[in-house]
N, C-alpha and C positions, 0 to 999 in steps of 0.2 A: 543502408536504410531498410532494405529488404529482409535483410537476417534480424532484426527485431521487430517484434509485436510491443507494443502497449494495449493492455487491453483494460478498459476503467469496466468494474462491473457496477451496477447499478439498480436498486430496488427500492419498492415502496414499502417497505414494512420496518421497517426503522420503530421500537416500540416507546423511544425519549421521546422524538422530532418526527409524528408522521409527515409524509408525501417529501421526506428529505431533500432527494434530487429535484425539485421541481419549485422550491422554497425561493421565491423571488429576492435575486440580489441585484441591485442598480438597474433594473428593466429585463433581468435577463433568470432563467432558472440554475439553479446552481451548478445541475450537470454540464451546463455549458461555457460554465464559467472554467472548470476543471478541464474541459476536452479542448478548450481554446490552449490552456495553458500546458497542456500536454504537447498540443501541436507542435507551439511556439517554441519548445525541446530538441527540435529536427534532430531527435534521434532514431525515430523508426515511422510507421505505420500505427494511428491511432484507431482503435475503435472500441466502441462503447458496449458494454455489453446487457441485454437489459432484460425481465421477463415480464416488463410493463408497452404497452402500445404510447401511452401517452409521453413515455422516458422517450422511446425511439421517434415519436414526430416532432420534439423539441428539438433535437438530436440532428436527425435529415433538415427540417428548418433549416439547421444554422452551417449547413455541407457538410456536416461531419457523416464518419461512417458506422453504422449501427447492425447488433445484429440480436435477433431476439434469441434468447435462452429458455431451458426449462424454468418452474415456479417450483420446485422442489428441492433447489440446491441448497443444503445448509453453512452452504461457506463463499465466501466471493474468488477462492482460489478452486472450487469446483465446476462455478461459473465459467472465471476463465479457459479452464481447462475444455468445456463445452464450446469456448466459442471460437480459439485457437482451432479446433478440428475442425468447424464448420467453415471459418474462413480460412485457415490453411491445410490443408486434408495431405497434400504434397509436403510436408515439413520443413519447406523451403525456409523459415522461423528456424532460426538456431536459440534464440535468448526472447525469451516472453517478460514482461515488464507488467505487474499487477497493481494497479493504481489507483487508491480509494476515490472514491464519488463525493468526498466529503471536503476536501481539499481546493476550495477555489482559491485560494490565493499563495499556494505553494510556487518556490521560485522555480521554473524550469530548468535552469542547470542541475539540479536535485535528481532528474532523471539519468542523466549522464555519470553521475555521483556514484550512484548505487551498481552503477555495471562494475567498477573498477573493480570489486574484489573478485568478480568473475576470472578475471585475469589465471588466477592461480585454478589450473585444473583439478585440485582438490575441490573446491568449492561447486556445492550444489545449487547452493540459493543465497543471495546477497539483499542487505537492505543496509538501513540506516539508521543512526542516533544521533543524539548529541547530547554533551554534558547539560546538564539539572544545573539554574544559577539560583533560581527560584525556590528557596526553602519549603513551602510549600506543595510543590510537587514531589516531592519525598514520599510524602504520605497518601498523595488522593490515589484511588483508586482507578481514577479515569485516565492517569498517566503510567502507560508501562514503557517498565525496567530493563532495559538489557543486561545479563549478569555475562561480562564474556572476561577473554584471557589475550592476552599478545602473541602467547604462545602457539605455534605452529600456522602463525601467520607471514609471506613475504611479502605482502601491502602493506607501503607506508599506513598510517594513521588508521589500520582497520582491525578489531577486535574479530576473534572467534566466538561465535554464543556458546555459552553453556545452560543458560537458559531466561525463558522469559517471564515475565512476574506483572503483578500488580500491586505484589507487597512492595514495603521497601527492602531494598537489597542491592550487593554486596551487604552485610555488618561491616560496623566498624569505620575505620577514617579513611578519607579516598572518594573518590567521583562517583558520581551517579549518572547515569544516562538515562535518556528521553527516547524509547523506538518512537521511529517516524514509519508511520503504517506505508512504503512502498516496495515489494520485494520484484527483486529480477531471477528469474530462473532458467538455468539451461535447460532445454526443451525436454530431451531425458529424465530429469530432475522432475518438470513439470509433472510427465507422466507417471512417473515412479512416484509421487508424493497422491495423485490422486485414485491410485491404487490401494491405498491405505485407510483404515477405517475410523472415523476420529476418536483419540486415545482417552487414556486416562486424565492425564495432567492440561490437556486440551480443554475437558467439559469441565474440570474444575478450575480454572484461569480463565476461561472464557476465553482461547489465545489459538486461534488458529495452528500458528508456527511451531509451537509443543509440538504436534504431531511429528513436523518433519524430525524434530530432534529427539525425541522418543523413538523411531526407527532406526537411527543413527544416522542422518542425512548431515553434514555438515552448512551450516548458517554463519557466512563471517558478515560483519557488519562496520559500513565505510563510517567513521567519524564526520559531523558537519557542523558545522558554528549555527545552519540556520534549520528552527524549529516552526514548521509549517503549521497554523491554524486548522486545527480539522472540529468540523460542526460537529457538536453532538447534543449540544440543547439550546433552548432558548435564546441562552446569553451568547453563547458561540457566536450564533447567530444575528444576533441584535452588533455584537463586536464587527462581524466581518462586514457588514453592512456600513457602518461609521467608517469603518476604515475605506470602505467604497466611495461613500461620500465628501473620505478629507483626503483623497492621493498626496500625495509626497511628489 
């Protein structure tokens, strides 16, 4: 439990859905919905990371652990990278776990999921997909693409990225995948990736992850059957809500 961090970043400036994290679902704000279910993962040390005062007293509220960041960070993987150091300065953290803030009702095993391609010491930083059943998401812009290969992977069920997209992609016949925004990264990795200045193919995808693969950082990605809801407008919103209201 010790050798991994979870660290969810969290901010207000979301410019689709302002005050995001703080967006009331069933009684409660949504970053706490996320850090509950992070908990519920017992696979590491949770903490929130924030450069909002009101994110952080939601946050302590409900016992979770919170730590405040710069207001300058352009990325939530620079974030973490800040908060990592200020709560673990010792590097006693072998594998950091970056966890969107948008994600309240992602299943927890999902956290455990995304370590396994760690496994193979080639691998820098691991996340997640799953196949497209949804014709529809083919095309929107709001769901990215993982383009990866089998090749020079020995995890079952986990693709190597070769890159990430918003268009549609691979061409041609054959599966499509859905990234699920949570990456894990060996703490090296970590550092090494925020040493780097955001690229080309970054600012033009809007896609964090470019970066590391533009460096040559290797990205394999675990396959999963399940596709986590993450808010990013209105309707998100209004959904994940109903869905609060009607548990199963």
């Amino acid at each position: 439990m010790n050798k991994i961090l979870i660290i969810i970043p969290a901010r207000m400036k979301a410019t689709r859905l302002p005050n995001k994290p703080l967006l009331d679902i069933h009684g409660e704000p949504m970053i706490v919905h996320v850090w509950r279910r992070a908990t519920a993962s017992n696979v590491g040390r949770v903490v929130v990371a924030t450069d909002t005062e009101a994110i952080a007293k939601v946050i302590s509220a409900a016992g979770g652990e919170v730590v405040v960041t710069s207001e300058r960070h352009t990325s939530g993987t620079d974030r973490v990278f800040e908060a990592v150091n200020k709560i673990d300065p010792d590097s006693q953290a072998k594998i950091v776990v970056n966890l969107q803030g948008d994600l309240p009702v992602f299943d927890p095993p999902l956290i455990a999921s995304c370590l396994s391609p760690l496994k193979d010491s080639a691998v820098d930083i691991a996340t997640l997909a799953s196949e497209i059943t949804f014709k529809r998401e083919n095309t929107t812009s709001n769901v990215v693409k993982v383009v990866g290969t089998t090749c020079g992977t020995s995890i079952q069920n986990t693709l190597r990225a070769l890159y990430f997209t918003r268009a549609t992609a691979p061409y041609g016949k054959g599966s499509l995948y859905h990234h699920i925004g949570i990456y894990a990264y060996k703490r090296k990795a970590l550092k090494r990736f925020s040493m780097f200045k955001p690229s080309t193919l970054e600012l033009r995808e809007n896609l964090e992850q470019l970066r590391a693969l533009e460096n040559g950082m290797r990205i394999d990605v675990a396959i999963t059957n399940t596709i986590p809801l993450s808010i990013d407008t209105q309707a998100d919103l209004e959904h994940v809500r109903e869905i609060f209201s009607h548990p199963r």
